[in-house]
C-alpha positions in Angstrom: 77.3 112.5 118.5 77.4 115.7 116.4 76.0 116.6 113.6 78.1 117.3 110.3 77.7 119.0 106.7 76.4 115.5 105.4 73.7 115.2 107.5 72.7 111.9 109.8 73.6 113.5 113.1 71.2 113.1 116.3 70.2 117.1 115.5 68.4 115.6 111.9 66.7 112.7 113.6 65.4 115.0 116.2 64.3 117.2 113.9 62.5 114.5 111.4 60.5 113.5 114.2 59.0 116.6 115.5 57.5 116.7 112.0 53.7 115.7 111.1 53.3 112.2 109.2 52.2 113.3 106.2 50.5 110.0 104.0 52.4 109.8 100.8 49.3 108.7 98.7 46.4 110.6 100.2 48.1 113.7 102.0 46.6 112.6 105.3 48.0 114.5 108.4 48.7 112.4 111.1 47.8 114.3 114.8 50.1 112.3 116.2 52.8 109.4 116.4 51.1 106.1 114.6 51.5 103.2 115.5 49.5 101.8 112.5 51.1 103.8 109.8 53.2 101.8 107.1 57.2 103.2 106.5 58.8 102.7 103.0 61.5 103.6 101.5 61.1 103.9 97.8 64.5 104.7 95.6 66.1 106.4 98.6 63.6 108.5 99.3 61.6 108.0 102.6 57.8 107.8 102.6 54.7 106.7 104.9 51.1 105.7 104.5 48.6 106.1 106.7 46.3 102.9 107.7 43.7 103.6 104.9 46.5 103.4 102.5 48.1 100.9 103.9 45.3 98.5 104.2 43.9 99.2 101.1 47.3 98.5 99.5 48.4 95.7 101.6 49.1 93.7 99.1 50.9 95.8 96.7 53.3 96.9 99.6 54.1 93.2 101.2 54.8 92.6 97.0 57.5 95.2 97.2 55.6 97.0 94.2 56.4 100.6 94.0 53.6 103.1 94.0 53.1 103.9 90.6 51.7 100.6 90.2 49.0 100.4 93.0 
């Protein structure tokens, strides 16, 4: 597959992934790939939490609440 002017080609995943997790709510750095980390799309815009943030928000995030009100 090749990549095009709109983006979604295998040359932006590849790219994507070679990037640090960065936590959405704290700004935690992740070292590596994890596991444990939560993924959420929030009005088209990608995000992730790290497991502090996730567990601590567990319930908001399994509600489907966005993050302005956790």
């Amino acid at each position: 597959m090749t990549s095009h002017p709109g983006g979604g080609g295998e040359d932006d995943r590849a790219e994507a992934e070679t990037e640090p997790l960065v936590c959405a709510r704290c700004g935690r750095r992740a070292d590596s790939f994890r596991p444990t980390w939560t993924f959420s799309v929030e009005n088209g815009v990608p995000r992730h939490y790290c497991e502090k943030c996730s567990r601590d928000h567990l319930r908001a995030i399994e509600g489907r609440l966005d993050t302005q009100w956790w």
